[in-house]
Residue frames relative to the residue before (quaternion, step in Angstrom):
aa qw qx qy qz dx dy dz
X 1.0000 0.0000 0.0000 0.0000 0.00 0.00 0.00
X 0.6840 -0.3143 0.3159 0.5776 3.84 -0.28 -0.92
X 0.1766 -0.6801 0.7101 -0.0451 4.02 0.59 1.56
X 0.9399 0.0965 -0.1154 0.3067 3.50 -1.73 0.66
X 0.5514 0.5413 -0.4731 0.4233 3.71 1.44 0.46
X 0.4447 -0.7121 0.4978 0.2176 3.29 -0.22 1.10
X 0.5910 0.6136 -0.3208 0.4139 4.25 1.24 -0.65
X 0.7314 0.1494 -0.3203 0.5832 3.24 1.19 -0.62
X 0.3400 0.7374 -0.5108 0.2824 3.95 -0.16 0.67
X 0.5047 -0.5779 0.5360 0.3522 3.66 -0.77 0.44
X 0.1605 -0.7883 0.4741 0.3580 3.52 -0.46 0.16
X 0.7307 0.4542 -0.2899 0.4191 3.59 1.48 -0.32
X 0.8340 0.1159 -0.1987 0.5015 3.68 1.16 0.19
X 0.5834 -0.6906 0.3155 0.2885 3.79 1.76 0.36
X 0.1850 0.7438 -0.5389 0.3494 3.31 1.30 0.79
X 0.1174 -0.7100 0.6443 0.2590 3.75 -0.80 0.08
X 0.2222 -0.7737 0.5774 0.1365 3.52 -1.29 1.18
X 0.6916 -0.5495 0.3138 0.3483 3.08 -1.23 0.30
X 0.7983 0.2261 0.0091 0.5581 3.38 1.44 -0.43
X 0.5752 -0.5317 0.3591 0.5074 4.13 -0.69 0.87
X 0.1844 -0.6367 0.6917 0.2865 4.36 -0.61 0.48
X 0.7151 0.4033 -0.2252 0.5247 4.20 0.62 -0.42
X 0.7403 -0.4923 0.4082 0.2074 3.27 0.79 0.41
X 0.4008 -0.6688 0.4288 0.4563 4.07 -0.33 0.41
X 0.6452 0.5813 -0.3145 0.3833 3.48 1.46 -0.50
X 0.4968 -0.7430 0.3478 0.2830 3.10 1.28 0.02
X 0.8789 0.0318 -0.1513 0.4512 3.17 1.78 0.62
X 0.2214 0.7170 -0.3376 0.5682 2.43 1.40 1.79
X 0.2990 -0.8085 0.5015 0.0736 3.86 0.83 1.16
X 0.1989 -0.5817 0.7668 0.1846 3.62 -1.38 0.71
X 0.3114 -0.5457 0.7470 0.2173 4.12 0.38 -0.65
X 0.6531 0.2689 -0.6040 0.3691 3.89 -0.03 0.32
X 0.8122 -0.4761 0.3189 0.1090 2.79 -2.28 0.04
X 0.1085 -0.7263 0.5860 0.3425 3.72 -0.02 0.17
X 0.6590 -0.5426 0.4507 0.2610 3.33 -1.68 1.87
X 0.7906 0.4851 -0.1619 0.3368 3.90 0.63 -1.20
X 0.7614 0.1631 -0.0760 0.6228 3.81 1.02 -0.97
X 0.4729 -0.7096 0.4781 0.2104 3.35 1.09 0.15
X 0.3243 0.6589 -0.5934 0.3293 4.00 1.15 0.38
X 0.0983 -0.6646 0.7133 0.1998 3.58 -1.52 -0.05
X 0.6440 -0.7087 0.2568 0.1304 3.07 -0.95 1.73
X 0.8534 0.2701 -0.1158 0.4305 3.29 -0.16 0.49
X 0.5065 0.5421 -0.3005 0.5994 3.33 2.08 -0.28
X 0.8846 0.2866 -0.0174 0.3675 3.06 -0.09 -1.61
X 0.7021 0.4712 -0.1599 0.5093 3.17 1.45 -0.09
X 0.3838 0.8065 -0.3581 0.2722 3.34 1.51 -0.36
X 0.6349 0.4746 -0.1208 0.5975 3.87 1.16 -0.53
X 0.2609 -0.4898 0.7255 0.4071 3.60 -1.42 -0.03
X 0.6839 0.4565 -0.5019 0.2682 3.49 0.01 -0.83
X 0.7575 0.4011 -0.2895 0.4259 3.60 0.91 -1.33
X 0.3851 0.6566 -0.5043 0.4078 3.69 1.37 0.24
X 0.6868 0.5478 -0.0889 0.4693 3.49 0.65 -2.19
X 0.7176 0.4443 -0.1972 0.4988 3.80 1.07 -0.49
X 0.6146 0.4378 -0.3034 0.5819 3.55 1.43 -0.39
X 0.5585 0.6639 -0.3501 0.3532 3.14 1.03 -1.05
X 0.6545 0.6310 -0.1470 0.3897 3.48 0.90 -1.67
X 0.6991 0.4720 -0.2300 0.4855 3.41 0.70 -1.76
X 0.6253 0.5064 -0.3726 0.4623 3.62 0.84 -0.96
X 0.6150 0.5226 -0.3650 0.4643 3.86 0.53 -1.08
X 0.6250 0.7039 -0.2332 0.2442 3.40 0.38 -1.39
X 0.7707 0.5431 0.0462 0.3301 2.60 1.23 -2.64
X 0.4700 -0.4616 0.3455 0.6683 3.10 2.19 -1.10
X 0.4075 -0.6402 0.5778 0.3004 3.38 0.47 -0.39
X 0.2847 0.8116 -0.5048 0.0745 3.51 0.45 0.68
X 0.3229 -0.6833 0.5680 0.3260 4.00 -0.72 -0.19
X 0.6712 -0.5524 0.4682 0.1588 2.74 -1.44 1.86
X 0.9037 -0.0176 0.0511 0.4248 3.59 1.20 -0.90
X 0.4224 -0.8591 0.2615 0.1227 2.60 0.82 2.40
X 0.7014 0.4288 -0.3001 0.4838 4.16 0.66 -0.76
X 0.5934 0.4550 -0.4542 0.4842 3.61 1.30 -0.38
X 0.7141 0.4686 -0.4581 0.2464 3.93 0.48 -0.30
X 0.7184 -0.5980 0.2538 0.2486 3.40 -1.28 1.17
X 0.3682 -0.5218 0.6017 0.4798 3.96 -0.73 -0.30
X 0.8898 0.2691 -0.2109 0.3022 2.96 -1.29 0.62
X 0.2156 0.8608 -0.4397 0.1385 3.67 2.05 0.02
X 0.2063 0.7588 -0.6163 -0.0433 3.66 -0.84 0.10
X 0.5238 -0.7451 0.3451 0.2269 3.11 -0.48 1.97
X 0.4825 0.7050 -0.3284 0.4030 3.59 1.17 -1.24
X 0.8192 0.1507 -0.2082 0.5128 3.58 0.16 -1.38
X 0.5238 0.4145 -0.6022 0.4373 4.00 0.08 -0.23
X 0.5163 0.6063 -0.4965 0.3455 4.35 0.28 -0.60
X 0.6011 0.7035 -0.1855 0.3307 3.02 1.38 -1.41
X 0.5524 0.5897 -0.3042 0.5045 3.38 1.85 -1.06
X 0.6269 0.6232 -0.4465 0.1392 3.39 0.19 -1.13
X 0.6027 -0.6250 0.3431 0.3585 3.61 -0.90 0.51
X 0.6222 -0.4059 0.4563 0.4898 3.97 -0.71 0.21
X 0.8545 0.3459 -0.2117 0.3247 3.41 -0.04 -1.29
X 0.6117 0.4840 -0.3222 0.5365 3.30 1.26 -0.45
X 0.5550 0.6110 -0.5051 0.2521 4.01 0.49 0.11
Protein backbone atom coordinates (compact mmCIF):
# COMPACT_ATOMS: atom_id res chain seq x y z
CA UNK A 1 0.00 0.00 0.00
CA UNK A 2 1.98 3.31 0.92
CA UNK A 3 5.04 1.23 3.21
CA UNK A 4 7.10 4.17 4.89
CA UNK A 5 4.43 7.15 4.55
CA UNK A 6 4.06 8.04 7.89
CA UNK A 7 0.22 9.91 6.55
CA UNK A 8 -1.25 6.76 6.16
CA UNK A 9 -0.11 5.02 9.59
CA UNK A 10 -1.99 4.69 12.84
CA UNK A 11 -0.43 7.08 14.97
CA UNK A 12 -1.23 5.06 18.20
CA UNK A 13 -0.40 1.41 17.23
CA UNK A 14 1.09 1.56 13.32
CA UNK A 15 -1.53 -0.09 11.40
CA UNK A 16 -1.20 1.21 7.81
CA UNK A 17 -4.60 2.58 6.39
CA UNK A 18 -5.72 2.67 3.25
CA UNK A 19 -5.87 6.36 3.19
CA UNK A 20 -4.01 9.73 5.05
CA UNK A 21 -6.51 9.65 8.71
CA UNK A 22 -4.79 13.54 8.98
CA UNK A 23 -5.29 14.41 5.74
CA UNK A 24 -2.26 14.75 2.99
CA UNK A 25 -1.68 17.89 5.05
CA UNK A 26 -1.02 16.15 7.83
CA UNK A 27 -3.71 17.86 9.69
CA UNK A 28 -6.74 17.43 8.38
CA UNK A 29 -8.67 14.44 10.46
CA UNK A 30 -10.98 11.83 8.62
CA UNK A 31 -12.60 11.11 12.42
CA UNK A 32 -12.74 7.42 11.13
CA UNK A 33 -11.58 4.56 12.99
CA UNK A 34 -8.42 2.61 12.80
CA UNK A 35 -9.74 -1.29 12.11
CA UNK A 36 -6.78 -2.40 14.77
CA UNK A 37 -6.66 0.00 18.04
CA UNK A 38 -9.89 1.28 17.44
CA UNK A 39 -8.57 5.22 17.85
CA UNK A 40 -10.75 7.71 15.81
CA UNK A 41 -8.62 10.07 14.02
CA UNK A 42 -8.35 13.24 15.01
CA UNK A 43 -10.21 12.80 18.45
CA UNK A 44 -8.29 10.58 20.26
CA UNK A 45 -5.23 11.26 18.73
CA UNK A 46 -5.17 14.93 18.47
CA UNK A 47 -2.14 15.29 21.17
CA UNK A 48 1.15 13.29 21.56
CA UNK A 49 0.22 13.08 25.02
CA UNK A 50 -3.43 11.81 24.23
CA UNK A 51 -1.73 9.67 21.38
CA UNK A 52 1.00 8.05 24.09
CA UNK A 53 -2.08 7.64 26.56
CA UNK A 54 -4.35 5.73 24.12
CA UNK A 55 -1.56 3.99 23.01
CA UNK A 56 -0.94 2.55 26.65
CA UNK A 57 -4.63 1.72 27.60
CA UNK A 58 -4.78 -0.34 24.37
CA UNK A 59 -1.36 -2.28 25.31
CA UNK A 60 -2.51 -2.67 28.81
CA UNK A 61 -6.09 -3.79 27.70
CA UNK A 62 -4.50 -6.65 25.49
CA UNK A 63 -4.07 -4.96 22.53
CA UNK A 64 -7.09 -6.14 20.97
CA UNK A 65 -8.59 -5.00 17.36
CA UNK A 66 -11.54 -2.92 17.25
CA UNK A 67 -12.09 -5.29 14.21
CA UNK A 68 -11.34 -8.77 14.92
CA UNK A 69 -11.86 -10.24 10.94
CA UNK A 70 -9.75 -7.23 9.78
CA UNK A 71 -6.65 -8.67 11.81
CA UNK A 72 -4.02 -10.47 9.70
CA UNK A 73 -2.72 -14.27 10.10
CA UNK A 74 0.26 -14.12 11.49
CA UNK A 75 -0.16 -10.35 13.30
CA UNK A 76 2.66 -9.62 15.67
CA UNK A 77 1.87 -6.59 17.68
CA UNK A 78 5.73 -6.02 18.41
CA UNK A 79 6.59 -5.41 14.72
CA UNK A 80 3.42 -3.35 13.38
CA UNK A 81 4.56 -0.92 16.87
CA UNK A 82 7.50 -0.79 14.79
CA UNK A 83 5.29 1.33 12.23
CA UNK A 84 4.51 4.05 14.43
CA UNK A 85 5.86 7.40 13.42
CA UNK A 86 9.10 8.94 15.27
CA UNK A 87 7.11 11.73 16.53
CA UNK A 88 4.34 9.92 17.84
CA UNK A 89 6.57 7.51 20.20
Amino acid sequence: MHKNNELYTCRVCGLEQSEPQWGEDGKSPTYNICDCCGVEFGYEDITLISTKNYREKWIKSGAKWNCPKCKPIGWSLDMQLLNIPKNYL
